[in-house]
MARZA-458003 format. One record per residue (C-alpha): residue in three letters; residue number from 1; x, y, z. Coordinates in nm, 2 decimals, decimal comma. Each point is the difference from the previous one (the first is absolute). Last residue first. Layout:
N
+------+-----+--------+--------+--------+
| rest |  nr |      u |      v |      w |
+------+-----+--------+--------+--------+
|  ala | NUM |      X |      Y |      Z |
...
+------+-----+--------+--------+--------+
//
This chain:
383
+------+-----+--------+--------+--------+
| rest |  nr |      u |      v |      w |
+------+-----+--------+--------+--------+
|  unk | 383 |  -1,27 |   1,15 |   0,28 |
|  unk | 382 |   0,33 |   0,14 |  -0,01 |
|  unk | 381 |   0,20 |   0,12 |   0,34 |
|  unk | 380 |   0,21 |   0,28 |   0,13 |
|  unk | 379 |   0,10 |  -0,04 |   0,34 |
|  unk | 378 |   0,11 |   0,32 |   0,24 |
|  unk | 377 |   0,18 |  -0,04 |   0,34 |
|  unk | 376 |   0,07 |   0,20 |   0,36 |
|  unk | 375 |   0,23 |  -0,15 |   0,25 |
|  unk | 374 |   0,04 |   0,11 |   0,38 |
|  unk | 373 |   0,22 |  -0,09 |   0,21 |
|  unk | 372 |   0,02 |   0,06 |   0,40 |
|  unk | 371 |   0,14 |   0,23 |   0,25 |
|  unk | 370 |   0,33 |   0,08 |  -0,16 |
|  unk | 369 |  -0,06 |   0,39 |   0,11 |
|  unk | 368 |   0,00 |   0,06 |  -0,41 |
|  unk | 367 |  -0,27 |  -0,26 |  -0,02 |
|  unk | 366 |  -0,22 |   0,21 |   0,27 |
|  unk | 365 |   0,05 |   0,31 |  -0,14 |
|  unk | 364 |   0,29 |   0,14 |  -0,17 |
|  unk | 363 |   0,36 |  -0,13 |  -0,01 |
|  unk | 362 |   0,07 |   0,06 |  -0,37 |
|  unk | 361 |  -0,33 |  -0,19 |  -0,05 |
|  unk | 360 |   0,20 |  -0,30 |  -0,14 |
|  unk | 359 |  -0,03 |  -0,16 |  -0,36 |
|  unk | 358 |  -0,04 |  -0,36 |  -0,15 |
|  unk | 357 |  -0,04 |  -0,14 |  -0,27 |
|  unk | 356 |  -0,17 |  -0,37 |  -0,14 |
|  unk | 355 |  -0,10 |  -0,02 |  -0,35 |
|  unk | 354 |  -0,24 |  -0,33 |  -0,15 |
|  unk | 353 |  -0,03 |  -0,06 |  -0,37 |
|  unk | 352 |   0,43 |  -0,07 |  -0,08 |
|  unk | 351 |  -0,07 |  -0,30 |   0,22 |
|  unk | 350 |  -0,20 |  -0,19 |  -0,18 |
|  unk | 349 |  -0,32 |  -0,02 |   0,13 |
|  unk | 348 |  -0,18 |  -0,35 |   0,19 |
|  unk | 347 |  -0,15 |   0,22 |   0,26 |
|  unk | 346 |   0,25 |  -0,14 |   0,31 |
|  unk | 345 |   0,24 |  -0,06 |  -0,25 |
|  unk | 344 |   0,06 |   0,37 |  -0,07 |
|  unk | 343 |  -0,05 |   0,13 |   0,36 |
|  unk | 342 |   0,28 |  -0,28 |   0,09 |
|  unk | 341 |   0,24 |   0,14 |  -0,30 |
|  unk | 340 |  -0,06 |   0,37 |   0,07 |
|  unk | 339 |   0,06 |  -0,08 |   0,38 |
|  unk | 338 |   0,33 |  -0,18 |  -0,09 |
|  unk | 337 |   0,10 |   0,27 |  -0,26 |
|  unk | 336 |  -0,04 |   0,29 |   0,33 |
|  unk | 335 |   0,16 |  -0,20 |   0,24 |
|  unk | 334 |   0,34 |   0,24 |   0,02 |
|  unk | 333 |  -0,23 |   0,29 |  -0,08 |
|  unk | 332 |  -0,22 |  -0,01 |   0,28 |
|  unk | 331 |   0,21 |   0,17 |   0,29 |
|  unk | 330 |  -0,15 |  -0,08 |   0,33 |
|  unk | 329 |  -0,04 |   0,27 |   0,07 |
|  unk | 328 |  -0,18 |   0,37 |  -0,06 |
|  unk | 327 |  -0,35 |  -0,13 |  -0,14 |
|  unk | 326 |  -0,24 |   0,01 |  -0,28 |
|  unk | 325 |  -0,01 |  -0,29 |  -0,25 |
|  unk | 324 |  -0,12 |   0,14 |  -0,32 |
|  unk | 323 |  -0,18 |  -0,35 |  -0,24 |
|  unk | 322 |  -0,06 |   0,01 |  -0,35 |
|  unk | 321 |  -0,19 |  -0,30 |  -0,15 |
|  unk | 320 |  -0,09 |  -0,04 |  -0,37 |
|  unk | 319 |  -0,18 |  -0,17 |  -0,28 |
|  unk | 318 |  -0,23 |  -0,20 |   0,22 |
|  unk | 317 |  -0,24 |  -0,22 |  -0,20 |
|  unk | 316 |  -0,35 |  -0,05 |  -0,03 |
|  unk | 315 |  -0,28 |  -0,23 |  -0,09 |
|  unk | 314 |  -0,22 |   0,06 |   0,33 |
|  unk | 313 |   0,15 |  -0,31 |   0,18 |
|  unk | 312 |   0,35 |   0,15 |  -0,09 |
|  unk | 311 |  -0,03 |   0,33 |   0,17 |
|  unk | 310 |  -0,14 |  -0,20 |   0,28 |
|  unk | 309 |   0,28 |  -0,27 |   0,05 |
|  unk | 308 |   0,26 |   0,29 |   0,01 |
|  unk | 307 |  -0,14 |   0,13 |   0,28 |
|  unk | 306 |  -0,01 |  -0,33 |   0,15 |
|  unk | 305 |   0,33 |  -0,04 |  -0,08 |
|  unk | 304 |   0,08 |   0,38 |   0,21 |
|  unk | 303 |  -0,18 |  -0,10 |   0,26 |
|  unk | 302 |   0,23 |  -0,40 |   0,04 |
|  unk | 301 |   0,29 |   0,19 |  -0,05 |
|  unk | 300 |  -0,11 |   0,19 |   0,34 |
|  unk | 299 |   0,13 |  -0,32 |   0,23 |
|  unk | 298 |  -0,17 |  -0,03 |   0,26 |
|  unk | 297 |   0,03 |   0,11 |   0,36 |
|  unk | 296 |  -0,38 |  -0,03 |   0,11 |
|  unk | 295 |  -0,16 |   0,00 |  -0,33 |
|  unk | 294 |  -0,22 |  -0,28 |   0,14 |
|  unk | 293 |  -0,05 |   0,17 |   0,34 |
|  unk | 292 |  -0,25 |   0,23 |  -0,21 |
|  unk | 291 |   0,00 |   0,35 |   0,16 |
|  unk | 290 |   0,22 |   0,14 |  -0,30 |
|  unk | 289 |  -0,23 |  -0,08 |  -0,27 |
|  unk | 288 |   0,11 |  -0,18 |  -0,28 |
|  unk | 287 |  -0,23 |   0,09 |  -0,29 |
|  unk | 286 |  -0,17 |   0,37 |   0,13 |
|  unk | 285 |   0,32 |   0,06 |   0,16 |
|  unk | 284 |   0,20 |  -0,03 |  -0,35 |
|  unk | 283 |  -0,17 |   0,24 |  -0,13 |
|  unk | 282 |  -0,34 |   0,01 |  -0,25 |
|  unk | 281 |  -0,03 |  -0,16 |  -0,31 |
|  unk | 280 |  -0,04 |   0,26 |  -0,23 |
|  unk | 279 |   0,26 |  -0,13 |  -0,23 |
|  unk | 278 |   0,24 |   0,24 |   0,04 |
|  unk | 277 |  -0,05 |   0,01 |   0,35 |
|  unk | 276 |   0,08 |  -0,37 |   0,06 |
|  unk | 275 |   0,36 |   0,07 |  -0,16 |
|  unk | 274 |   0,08 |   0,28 |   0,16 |
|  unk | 273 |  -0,11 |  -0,17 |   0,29 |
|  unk | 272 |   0,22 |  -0,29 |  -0,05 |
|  unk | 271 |   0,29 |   0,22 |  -0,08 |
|  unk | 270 |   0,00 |   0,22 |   0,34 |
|  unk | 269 |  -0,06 |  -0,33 |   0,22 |
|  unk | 268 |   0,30 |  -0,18 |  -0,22 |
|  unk | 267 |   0,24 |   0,33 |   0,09 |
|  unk | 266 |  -0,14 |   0,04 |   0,35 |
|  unk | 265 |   0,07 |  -0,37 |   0,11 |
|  unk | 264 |  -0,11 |  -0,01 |   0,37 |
|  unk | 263 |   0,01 |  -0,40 |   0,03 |
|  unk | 262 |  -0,35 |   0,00 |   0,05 |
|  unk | 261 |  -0,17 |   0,20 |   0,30 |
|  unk | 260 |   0,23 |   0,25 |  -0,02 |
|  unk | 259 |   0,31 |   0,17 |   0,18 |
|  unk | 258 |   0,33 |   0,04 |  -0,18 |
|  unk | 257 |   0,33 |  -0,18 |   0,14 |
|  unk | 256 |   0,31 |   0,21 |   0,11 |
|  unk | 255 |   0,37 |   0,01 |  -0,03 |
|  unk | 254 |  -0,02 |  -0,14 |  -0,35 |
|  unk | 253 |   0,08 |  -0,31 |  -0,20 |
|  unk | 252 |  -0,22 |   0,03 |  -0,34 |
|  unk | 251 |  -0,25 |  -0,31 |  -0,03 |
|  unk | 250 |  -0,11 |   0,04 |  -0,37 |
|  unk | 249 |  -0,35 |  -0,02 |  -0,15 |
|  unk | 248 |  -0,04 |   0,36 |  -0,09 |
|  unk | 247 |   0,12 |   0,10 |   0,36 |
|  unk | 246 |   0,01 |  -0,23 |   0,29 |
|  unk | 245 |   0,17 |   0,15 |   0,32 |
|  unk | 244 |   0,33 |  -0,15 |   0,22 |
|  unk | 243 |   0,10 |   0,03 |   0,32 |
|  unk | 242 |  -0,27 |   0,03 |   0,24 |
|  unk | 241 |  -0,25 |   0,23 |   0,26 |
|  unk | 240 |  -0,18 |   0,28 |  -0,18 |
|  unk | 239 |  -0,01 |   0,20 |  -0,32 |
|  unk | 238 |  -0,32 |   0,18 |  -0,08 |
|  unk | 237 |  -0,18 |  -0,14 |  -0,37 |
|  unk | 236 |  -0,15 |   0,25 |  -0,25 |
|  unk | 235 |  -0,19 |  -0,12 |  -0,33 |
|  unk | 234 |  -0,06 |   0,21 |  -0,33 |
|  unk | 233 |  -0,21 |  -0,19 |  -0,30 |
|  unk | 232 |  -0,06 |   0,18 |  -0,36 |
|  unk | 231 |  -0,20 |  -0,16 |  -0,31 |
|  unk | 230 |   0,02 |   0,07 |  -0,35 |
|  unk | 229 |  -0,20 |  -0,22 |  -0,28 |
|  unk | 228 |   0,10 |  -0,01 |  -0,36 |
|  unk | 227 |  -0,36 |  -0,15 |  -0,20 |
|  unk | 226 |   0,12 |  -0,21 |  -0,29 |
|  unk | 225 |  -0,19 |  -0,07 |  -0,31 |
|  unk | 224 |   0,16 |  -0,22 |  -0,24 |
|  unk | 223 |   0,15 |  -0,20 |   0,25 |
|  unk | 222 |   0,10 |  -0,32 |  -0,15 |
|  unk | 221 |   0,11 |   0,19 |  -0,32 |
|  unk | 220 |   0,17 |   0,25 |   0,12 |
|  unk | 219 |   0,21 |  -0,24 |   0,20 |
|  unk | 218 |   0,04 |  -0,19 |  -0,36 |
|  unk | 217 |   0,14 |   0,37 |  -0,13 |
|  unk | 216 |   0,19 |   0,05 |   0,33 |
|  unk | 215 |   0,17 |  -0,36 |  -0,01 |
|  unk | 214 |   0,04 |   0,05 |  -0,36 |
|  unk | 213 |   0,25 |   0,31 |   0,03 |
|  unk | 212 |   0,15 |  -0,14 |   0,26 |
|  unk | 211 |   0,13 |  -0,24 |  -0,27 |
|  unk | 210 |  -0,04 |  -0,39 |  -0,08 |
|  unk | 209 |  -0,34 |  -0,08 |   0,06 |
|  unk | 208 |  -0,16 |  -0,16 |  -0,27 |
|  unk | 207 |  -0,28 |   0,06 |  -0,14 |
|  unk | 206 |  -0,40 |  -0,13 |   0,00 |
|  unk | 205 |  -0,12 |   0,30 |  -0,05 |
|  unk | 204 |  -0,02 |   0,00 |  -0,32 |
|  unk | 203 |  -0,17 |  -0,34 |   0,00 |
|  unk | 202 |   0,10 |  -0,30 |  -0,24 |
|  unk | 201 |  -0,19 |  -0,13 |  -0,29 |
|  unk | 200 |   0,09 |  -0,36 |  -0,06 |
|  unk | 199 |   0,23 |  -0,17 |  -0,26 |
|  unk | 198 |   0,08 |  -0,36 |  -0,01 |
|  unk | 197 |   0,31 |  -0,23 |   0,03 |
|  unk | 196 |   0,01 |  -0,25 |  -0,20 |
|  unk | 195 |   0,31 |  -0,26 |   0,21 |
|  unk | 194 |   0,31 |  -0,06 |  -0,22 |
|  unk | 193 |   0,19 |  -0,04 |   0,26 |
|  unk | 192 |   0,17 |   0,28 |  -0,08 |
|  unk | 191 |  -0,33 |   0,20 |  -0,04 |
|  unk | 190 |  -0,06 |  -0,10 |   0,40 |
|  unk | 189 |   0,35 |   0,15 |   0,16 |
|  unk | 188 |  -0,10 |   0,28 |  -0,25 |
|  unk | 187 |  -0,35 |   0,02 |   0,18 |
|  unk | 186 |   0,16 |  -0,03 |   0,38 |
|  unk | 185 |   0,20 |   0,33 |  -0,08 |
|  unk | 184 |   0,33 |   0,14 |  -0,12 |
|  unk | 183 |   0,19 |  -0,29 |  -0,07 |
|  unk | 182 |   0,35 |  -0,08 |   0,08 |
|  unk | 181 |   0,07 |  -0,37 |  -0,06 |
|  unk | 180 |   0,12 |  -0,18 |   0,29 |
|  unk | 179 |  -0,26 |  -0,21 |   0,09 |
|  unk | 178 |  -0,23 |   0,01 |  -0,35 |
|  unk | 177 |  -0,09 |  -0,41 |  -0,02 |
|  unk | 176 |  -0,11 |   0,02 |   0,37 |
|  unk | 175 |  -0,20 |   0,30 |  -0,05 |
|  unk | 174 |  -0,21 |  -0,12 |  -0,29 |
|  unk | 173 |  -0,05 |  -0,36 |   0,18 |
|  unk | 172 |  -0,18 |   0,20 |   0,31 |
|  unk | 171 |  -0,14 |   0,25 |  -0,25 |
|  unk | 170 |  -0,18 |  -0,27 |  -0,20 |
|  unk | 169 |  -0,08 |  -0,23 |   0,30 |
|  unk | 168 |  -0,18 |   0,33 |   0,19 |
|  unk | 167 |  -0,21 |   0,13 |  -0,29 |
|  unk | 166 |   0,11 |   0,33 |   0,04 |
|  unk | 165 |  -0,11 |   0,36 |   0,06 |
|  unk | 164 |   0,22 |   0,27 |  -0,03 |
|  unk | 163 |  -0,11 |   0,26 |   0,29 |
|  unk | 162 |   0,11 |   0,21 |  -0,16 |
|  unk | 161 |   0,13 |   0,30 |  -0,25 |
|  unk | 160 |   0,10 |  -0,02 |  -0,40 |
|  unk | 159 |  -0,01 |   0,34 |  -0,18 |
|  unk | 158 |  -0,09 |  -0,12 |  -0,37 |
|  unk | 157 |   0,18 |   0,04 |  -0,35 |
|  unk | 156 |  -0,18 |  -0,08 |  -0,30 |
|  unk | 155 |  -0,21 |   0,27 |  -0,06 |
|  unk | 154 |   0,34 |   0,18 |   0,11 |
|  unk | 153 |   0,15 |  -0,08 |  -0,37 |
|  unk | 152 |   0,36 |   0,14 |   0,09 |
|  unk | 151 |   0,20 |   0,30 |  -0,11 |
|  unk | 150 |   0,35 |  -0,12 |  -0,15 |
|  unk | 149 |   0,37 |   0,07 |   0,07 |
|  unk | 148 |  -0,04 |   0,35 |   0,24 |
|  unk | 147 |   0,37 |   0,14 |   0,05 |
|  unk | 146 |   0,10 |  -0,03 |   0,38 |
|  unk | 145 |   0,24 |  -0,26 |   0,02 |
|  unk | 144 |  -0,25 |  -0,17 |  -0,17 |
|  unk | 143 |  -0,41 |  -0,01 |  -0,04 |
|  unk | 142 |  -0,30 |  -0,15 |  -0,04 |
|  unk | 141 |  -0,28 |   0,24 |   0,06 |
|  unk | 140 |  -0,33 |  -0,02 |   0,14 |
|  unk | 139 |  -0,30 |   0,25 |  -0,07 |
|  unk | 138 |  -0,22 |   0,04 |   0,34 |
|  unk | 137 |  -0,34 |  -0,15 |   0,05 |
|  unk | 136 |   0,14 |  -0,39 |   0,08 |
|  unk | 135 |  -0,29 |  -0,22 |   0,08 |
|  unk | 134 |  -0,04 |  -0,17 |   0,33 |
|  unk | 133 |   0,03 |  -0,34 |   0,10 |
|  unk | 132 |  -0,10 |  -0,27 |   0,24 |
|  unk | 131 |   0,16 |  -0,35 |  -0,06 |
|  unk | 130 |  -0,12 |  -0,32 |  -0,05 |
|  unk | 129 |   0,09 |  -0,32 |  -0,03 |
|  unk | 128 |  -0,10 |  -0,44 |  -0,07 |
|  unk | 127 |  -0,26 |   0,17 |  -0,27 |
|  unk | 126 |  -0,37 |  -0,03 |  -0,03 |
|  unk | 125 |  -0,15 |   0,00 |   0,36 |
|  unk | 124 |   0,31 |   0,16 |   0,12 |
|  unk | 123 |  -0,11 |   0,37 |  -0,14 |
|  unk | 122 |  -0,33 |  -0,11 |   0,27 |
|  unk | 121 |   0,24 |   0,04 |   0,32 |
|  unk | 120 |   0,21 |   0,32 |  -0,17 |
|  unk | 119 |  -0,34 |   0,20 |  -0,05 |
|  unk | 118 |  -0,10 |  -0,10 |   0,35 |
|  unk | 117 |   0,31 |   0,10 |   0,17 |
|  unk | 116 |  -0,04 |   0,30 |  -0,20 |
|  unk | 115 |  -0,35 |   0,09 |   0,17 |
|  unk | 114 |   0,16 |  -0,07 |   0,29 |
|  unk | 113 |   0,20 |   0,27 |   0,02 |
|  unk | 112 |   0,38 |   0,09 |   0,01 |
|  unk | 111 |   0,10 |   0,31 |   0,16 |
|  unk | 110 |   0,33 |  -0,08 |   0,20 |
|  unk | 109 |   0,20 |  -0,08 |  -0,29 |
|  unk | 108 |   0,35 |  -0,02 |   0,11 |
|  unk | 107 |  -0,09 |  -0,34 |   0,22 |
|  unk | 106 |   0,03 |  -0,16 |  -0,40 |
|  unk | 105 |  -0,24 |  -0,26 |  -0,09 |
|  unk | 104 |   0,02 |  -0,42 |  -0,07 |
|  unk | 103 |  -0,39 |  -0,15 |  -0,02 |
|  unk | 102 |   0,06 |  -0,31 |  -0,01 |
|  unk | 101 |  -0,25 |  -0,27 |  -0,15 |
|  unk | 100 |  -0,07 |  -0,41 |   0,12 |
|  unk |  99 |   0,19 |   0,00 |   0,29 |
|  unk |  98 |   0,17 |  -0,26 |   0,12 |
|  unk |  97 |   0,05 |   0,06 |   0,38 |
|  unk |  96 |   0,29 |  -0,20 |   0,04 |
|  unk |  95 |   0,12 |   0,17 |  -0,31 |
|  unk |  94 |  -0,06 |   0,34 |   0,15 |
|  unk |  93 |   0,38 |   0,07 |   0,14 |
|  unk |  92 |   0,14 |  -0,06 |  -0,38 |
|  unk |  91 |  -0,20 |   0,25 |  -0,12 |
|  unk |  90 |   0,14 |   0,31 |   0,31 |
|  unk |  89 |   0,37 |  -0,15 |  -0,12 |
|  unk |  88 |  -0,08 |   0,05 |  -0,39 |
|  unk |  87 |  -0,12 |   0,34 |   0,08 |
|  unk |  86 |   0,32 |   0,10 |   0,22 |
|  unk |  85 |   0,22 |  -0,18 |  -0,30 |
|  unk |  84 |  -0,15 |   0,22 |  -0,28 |
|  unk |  83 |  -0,03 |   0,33 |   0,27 |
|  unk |  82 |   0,37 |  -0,06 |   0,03 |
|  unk |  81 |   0,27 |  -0,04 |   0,30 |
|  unk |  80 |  -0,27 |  -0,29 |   0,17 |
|  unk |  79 |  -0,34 |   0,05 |   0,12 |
|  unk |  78 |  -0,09 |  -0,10 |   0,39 |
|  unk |  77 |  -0,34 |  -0,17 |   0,09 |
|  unk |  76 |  -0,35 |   0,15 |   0,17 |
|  unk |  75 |  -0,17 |  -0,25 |   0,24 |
|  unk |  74 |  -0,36 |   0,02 |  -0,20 |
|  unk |  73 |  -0,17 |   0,34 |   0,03 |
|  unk |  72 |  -0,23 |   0,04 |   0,28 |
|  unk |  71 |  -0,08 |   0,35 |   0,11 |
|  unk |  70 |   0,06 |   0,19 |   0,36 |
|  unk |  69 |   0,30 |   0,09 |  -0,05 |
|  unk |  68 |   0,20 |  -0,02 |  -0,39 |
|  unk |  67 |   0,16 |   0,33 |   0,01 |
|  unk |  66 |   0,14 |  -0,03 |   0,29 |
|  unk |  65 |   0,09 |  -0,38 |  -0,01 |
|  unk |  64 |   0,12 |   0,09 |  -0,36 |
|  unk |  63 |   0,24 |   0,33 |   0,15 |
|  unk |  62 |   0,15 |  -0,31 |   0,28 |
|  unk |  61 |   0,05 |  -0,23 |  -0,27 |
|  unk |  60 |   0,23 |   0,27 |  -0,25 |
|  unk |  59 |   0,32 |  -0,14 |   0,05 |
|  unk |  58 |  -0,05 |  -0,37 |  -0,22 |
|  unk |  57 |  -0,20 |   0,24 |  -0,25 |
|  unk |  56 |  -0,35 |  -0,08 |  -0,07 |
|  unk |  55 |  -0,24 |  -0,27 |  -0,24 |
|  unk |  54 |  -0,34 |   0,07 |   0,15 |
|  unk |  53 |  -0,27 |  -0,25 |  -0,03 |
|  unk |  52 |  -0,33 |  -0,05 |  -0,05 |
|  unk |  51 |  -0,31 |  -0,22 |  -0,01 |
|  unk |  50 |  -0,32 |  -0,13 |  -0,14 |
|  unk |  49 |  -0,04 |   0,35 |  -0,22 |
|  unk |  48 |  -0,33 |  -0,05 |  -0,16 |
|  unk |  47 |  -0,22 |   0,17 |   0,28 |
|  unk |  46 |   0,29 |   0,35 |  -0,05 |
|  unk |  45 |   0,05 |   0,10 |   0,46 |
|  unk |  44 |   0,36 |  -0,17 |  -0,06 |
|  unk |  43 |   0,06 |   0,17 |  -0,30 |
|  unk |  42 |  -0,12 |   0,41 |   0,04 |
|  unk |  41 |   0,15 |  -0,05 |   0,41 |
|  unk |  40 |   0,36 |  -0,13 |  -0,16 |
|  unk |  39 |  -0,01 |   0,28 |  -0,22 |
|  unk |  38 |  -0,02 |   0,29 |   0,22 |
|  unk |  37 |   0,18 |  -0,16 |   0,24 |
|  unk |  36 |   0,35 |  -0,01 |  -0,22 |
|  unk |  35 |  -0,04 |   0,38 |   0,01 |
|  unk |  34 |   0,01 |   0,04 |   0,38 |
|  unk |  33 |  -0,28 |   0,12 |   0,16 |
|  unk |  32 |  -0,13 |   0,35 |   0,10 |
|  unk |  31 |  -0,06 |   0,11 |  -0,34 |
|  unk |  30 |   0,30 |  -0,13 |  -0,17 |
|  unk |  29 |   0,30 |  -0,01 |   0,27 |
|  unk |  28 |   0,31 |  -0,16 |  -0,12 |
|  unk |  27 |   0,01 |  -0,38 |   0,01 |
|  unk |  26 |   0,01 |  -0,08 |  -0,36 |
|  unk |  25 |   0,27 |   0,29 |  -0,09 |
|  unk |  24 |   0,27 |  -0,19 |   0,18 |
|  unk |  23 |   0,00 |   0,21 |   0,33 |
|  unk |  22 |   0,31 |   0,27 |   0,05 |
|  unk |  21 |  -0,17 |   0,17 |  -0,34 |
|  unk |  20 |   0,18 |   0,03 |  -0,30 |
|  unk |  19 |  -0,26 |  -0,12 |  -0,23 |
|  unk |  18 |   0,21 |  -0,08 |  -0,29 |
|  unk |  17 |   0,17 |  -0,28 |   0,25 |
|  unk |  16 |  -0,27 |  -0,19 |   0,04 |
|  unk |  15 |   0,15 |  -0,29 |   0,18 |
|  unk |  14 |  -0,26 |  -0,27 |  -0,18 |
|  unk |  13 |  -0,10 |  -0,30 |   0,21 |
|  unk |  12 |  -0,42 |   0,12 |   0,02 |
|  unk |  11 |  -0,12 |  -0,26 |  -0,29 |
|  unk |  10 |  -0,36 |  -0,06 |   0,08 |
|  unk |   9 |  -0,14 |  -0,37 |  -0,13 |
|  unk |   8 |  -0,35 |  -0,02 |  -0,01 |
|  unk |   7 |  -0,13 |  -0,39 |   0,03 |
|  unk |   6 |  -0,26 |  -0,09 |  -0,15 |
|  unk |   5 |  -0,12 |  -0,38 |   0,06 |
|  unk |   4 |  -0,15 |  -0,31 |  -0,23 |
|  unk |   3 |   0,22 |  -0,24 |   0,15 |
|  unk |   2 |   0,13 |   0,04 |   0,38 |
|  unk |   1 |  -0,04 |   0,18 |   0,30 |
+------+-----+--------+--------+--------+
//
């Protein structure tokens, strides 16, 4: 891949610490993916875009891989202390590739389109860079500690956003000559270089994630029109023979096993039909029936992902999980985290969207005798 090829450049190193999230803000959850897919998806899937590659943080592979599965972005590359230096690194790794443009954008801005991909493309027709822009609207003001100074010409001021499109060379050479400067963006890098740098209407929605707040106004954006979706699921299991049970995932030591045809896991079997009924998709019987030797023993993570798979095949997301385990002993609470964090990975959540409790009958009925668990559930879902 070499000579007259575009390659898109996606810088994803960043720490985001604005955000305040446990995640750096590009792998948080966006409408079911993380908010570096968005982006990745809109410029691998652009015809002009030969290629692309993610520039990421040296602790984050793992989060990329996630993010990343199932596309085919070039072998990403780790950024340095700055954005400057991580951009310069992620150039430096396509010389052997030579590209002819470079198309360098910011994993914070999830809702890019192709129709600006285009206008930045053609912008290079007549000037070695571009960069996408938006008017100011609001009066600006210089001012010092505190006391306005001046009030500034806006018509000449411009809101500046990417991908910042290059003629590779030029930005190549431009970074190389500006290592260990600080500058803002990849179009100053380029004015001190001396590089023209042209102007091209940007997109209002094309902004940058750096809040909650913008996560829930782009979420509102990619989902315009949601429909919420409740489901319920209850599932019983009798204690026989063994010395340990499954619940939400987790093998909990115990006197006694529980009796099923898979591995008996009330707290998954409660979920996945919670799940399945919010969706109108029947139970779990009607997908894994219990007189198929296949699900002979299995394990029930296996329902609950396949639960999962159907919200998502119909354009959908889970927004919560709330299981009630049901029983006298054993004791939940010393495994409940574990059993949030297994149900969690399970349907690709965070954590803080799935609940696990339990209660007791107070020694009432068939749970209260200890003579089995039962587990009821409720999902809440947006298609």
């Amino acid at each position: 891949m070499t000579g007259n090829t575009t390659i898109a450049l996606i810088m994803a190193a960043g720490r985001g610490s604005r955000f305040g999230a446990a995640a750096p803000k590009q792998y948080v959850e966006l409408a079911g993916r993380p908010v570096l897919r968005h982006s990745l998806e809109t410029f691998l899937k652009h015809p002009r875009i030969d290629a692309v590659r993610v520039v990421i943080h040296a602790d984050d592979r793992a989060m990329y891989n996630t993010a990343a599965s199932g596309l085919s972005p070039l072998e990403p590359v780790t950024g340095g202390a700055t954005r400057q230096e991580s951009v310069r690194r992620g150039l430096e790794s396509l010389r052997d590739k030579a590209p002819s443009i470079v198309l360098i954008h910011d994993a914070a801005r999830p809702l890019v389109d192709s129709a600006l991909i285009d206008r930045m493309l053609a912008a290079l027709a007549a000037s070695p860079g571009a960069i996408p822009v938006l008017p100011v609207a609001d009066t600006v003001k210089r001012a010092s500690n505190g006391i306005v100074q001046e009030t500034l010409d806006r018509q000449t001021l411009w809101r500046a956003q990417t991908p910042q499109a290059f003629r590779y060379g030029d930005i190549m050479a431009a970074h190389n000559a500006a290592a260990g400067r600080k500058l803002t963006d990849d179009a100053a890098v380029a004015e001190a270089a001396g590089l023209a740098v042209a102007l091209v209407p940007g997109q209002e929605e094309n902004f940058k994630v750096t809040t909650e707040a913008d996560l829930i106004r782009a979420r509102q954006l990619l989902v315009p029109s949601t429909d919420i979706r409740v489901g319920n699921g209850f599932d019983v299991h009798r204690f026989g023979p063994g010395n340990k049970v499954m619940l939400c995932g987790i093998e909990v030591p115990h006197t006694q096993g529980l009796i099923g045809h898979s591995d008996a896991d009330v707290g998954l079997h409660a979920l996945t039909d919670a799940i399945l009924g919010a969706i109108g998709a029947g139970d779990i019987g009607q997908h894994f029936s219990p007189s198929d030797p296949r699900w002979k023993d299995a394990d029930s993570a296996q329902f609950l992902s396949h639960a999962g798979s159907l919200v998502k095949a119909r354009g959908g997301r889970i927004l919560s999980g709330d299981i009630t385990l049901i029983c006298e002993r054993p004791k939940v609470g010393p495994h409940r985290e574990r059993m949030v964090a297994r149900v969690a990975a399970i349907l690709g959540l965070e954590p803080s969207r799935i609940s696990v409790k339990a209660t007791t009958t107070e020694g009432l009925g068939f749970t209260g005798r200890a003579e089995g668990i039962a587990a009821q559930a409720t999902a809440s879902i947006a298609l």
